[in-house]
C-alpha positions in Angstrom: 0.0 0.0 0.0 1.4 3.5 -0.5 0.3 7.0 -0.3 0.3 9.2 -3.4 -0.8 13.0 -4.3 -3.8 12.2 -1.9 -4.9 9.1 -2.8 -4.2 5.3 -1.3 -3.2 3.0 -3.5 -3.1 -0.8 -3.5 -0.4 -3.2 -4.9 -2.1 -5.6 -7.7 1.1 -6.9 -9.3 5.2 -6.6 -10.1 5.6 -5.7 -13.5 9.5 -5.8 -13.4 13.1 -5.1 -11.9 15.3 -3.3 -14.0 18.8 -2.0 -13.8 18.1 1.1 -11.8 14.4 0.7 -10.8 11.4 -1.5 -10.0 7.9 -1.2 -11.2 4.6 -2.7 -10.3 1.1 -2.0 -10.9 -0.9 -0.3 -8.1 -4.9 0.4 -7.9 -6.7 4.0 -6.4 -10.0 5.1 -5.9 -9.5 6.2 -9.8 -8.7 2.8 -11.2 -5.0 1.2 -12.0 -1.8 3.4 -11.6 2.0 2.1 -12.4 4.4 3.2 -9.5 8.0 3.3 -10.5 10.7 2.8 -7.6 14.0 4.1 -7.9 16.4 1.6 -6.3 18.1 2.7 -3.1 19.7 -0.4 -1.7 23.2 -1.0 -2.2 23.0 -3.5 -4.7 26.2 -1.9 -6.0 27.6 -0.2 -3.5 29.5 2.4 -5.3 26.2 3.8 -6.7 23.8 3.5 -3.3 20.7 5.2 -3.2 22.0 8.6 -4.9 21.7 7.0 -8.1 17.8 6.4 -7.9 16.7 9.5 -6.5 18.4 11.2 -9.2 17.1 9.2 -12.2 13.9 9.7 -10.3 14.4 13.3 -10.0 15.0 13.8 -13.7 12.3 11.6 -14.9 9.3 13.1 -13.3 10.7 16.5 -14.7 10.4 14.7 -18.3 7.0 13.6 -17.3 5.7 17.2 -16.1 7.1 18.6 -19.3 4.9 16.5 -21.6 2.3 16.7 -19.2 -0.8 16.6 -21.6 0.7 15.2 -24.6 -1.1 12.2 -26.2 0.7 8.9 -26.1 2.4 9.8 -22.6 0.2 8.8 -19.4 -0.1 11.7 -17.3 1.7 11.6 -14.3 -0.5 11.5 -10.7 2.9 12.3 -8.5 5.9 11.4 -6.4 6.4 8.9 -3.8 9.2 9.8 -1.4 12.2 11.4 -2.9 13.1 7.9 -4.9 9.4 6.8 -6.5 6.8 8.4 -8.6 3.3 6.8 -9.9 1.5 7.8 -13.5 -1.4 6.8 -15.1 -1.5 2.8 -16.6 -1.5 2.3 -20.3 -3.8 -0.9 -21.0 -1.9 -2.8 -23.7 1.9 -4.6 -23.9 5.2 -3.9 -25.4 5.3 -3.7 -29.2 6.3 -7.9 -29.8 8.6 -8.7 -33.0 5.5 -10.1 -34.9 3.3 -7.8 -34.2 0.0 -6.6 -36.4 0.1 -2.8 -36.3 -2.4 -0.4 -38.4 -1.5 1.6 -41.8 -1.4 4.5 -39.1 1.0 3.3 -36.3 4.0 4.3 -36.7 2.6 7.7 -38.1 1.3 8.1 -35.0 4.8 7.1 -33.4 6.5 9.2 -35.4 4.5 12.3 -34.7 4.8 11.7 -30.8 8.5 11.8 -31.1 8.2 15.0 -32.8 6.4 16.3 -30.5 9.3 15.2 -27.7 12.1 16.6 -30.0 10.0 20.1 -30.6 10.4 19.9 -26.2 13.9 19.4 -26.5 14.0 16.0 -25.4 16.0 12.8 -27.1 14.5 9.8 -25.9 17.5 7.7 -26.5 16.1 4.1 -25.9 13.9 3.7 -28.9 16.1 0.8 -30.1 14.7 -1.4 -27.7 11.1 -2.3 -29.4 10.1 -3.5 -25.7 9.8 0.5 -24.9 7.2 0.8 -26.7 3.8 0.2 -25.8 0.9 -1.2 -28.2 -2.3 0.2 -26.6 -5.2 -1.7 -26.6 -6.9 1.3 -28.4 -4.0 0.4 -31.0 -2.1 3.4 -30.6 1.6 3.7 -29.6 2.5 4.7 -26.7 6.2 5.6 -24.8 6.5 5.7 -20.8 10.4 5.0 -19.7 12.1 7.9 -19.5 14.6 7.1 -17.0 18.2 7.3 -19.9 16.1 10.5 -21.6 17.7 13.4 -22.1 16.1 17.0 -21.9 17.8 19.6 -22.8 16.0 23.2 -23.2 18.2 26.0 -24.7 19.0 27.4 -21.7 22.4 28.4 -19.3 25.1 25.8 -20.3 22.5 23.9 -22.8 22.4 26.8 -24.9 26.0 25.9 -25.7 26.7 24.3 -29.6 28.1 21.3 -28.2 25.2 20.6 -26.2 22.5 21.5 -29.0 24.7 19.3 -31.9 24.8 16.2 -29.0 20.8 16.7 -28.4 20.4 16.1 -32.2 22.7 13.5 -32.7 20.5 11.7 -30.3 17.0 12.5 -31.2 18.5 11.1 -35.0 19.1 8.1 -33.6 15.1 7.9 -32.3 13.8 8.6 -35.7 16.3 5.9 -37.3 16.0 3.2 -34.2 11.5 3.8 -34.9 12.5 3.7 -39.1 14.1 0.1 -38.1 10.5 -0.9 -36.3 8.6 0.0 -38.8 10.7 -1.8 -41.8 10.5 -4.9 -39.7 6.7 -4.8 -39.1 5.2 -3.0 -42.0 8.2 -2.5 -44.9 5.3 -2.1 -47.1 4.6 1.2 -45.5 8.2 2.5 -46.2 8.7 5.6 -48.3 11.8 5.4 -50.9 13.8 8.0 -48.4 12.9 6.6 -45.2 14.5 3.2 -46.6 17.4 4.9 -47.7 17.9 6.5 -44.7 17.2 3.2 -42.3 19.6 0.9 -44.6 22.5 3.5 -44.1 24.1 2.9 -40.5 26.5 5.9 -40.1 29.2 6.2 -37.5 26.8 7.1 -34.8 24.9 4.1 -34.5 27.6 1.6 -34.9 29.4 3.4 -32.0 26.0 3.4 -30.0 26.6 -0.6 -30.5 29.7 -0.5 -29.1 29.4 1.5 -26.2 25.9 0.2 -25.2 27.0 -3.9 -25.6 29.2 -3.0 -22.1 26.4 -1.4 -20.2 23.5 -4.3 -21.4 26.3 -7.2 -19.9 26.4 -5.5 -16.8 22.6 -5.0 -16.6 22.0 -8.9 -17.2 24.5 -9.9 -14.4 22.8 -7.4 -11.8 19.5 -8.1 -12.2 20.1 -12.0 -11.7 21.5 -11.3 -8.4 18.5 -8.7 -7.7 16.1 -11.6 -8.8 17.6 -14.0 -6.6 17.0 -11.7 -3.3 15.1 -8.3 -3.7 11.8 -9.4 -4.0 10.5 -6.4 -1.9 12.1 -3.5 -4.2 8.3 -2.8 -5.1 6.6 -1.0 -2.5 3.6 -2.7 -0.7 4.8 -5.8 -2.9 5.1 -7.6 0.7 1.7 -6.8 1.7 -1.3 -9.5 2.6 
């Protein structure tokens, strides 16, 4: 059970424990929420709990600057200093084989749009399991926790900064271009092939620099599965 902008809500189910956070579904007075917990045990010690209150930090900022964008759930509010709880998407991560309309990855692509016109890069696109089918069909995108924002201002307003905020939010529109020519190729304009059949420097270095950070996530979360059960709050409830 935990307490959030008001409201009581009620642990249904674990949904997951990932490298830096754990995530289960909840229930309110308003229907299902998804509470995302920041991890604050010293599962590696050098890291402790700063880690997930700052990832935490960070991503309900992201949240409150899409607030009322369509295609991102609208966040209901923190938890503690390390948690935060937004509104549940009914649906599942996009599968390999899955049947998606004539207008889904328009839709996609115009959601990601709208993040880049914000400023944001969402980075993580290349992992199809990030984003969501809907049961209304539509996509949908709600882990934030490796995006970047980064509004023209102070030190952001810097050309480094603005020319590494680009780089990445071209990697988002290729990594969605690679989605849709697995699921619907038929769909493909001649330029958006072109573009997804030519892997410049950035993505191949994206490979290598990522392959590192994935081995490491695999070896953690075994031991995390083998004795954190409770990482979810109110997951130990009866």
């Amino acid at each position: 059970m935990v307490d959030c902008a008001g409201q009581r809500y009620d642990h249904v189910s674990t949904f997951k424990h990932d490298f830096f956070a754990a995530t289960g579904l909840y229930r309110g007075p308003d229907g299902l929420a998804v509470l995302k917990h920041g991890r604050t045990n010293d599962f590696i010690t050098i890291l402790n709990g700063w880690t997930g209150r700052f990832l935490t930090k960070r991503e309900v900022r992201i949240y409150r600057e899409v607030h009322g964008l369509s295609g991102v759930p609208r966040l209901i509010g923190t938890v503690g200093n390390s948690a935060f709880m937004h509104e549940f998407v009914p649906g599942h991560p996009l599968q390999r084989r899955e049947t998606v309309s004539d207008e889904f990855f328009d839709e996609l692509f115009d959601l990601l749009r709208r993040l880049h016109e914000r400023d944001i890069a969402y980075v993580d696109l290349n992992k199809r399991q990030n984003i969501l089918m809907g049961e209304d069909g539509r996509p949908y995108l709600i882990d934030f926790q490796i995006s970047l924002h980064l509004p023209p201002v102070g030190w952001r307003r810097a050309a480094p900064v603005r020319w590494l905020l680009r780089r990445f939010q071209r990697a988002d529109w290729y990594h969605v271009l690679k989605h849709k020519r697995r699921l619907r190729p038929d769909l493909l304009t001649v330029e958006e092939r072109r573009q997804v059949e030519r892997i410049g420097f950035w993505i191949r270095l994206h490979r290598v620099l990522t392959r590192p950070l994935l081995m490491l996530r695999r070896r953690t979360l075994r031991q995390l599965q083998s004795g954190d059960s409770g990482a979810v709050v109110g997951s130990d409830a009866k």
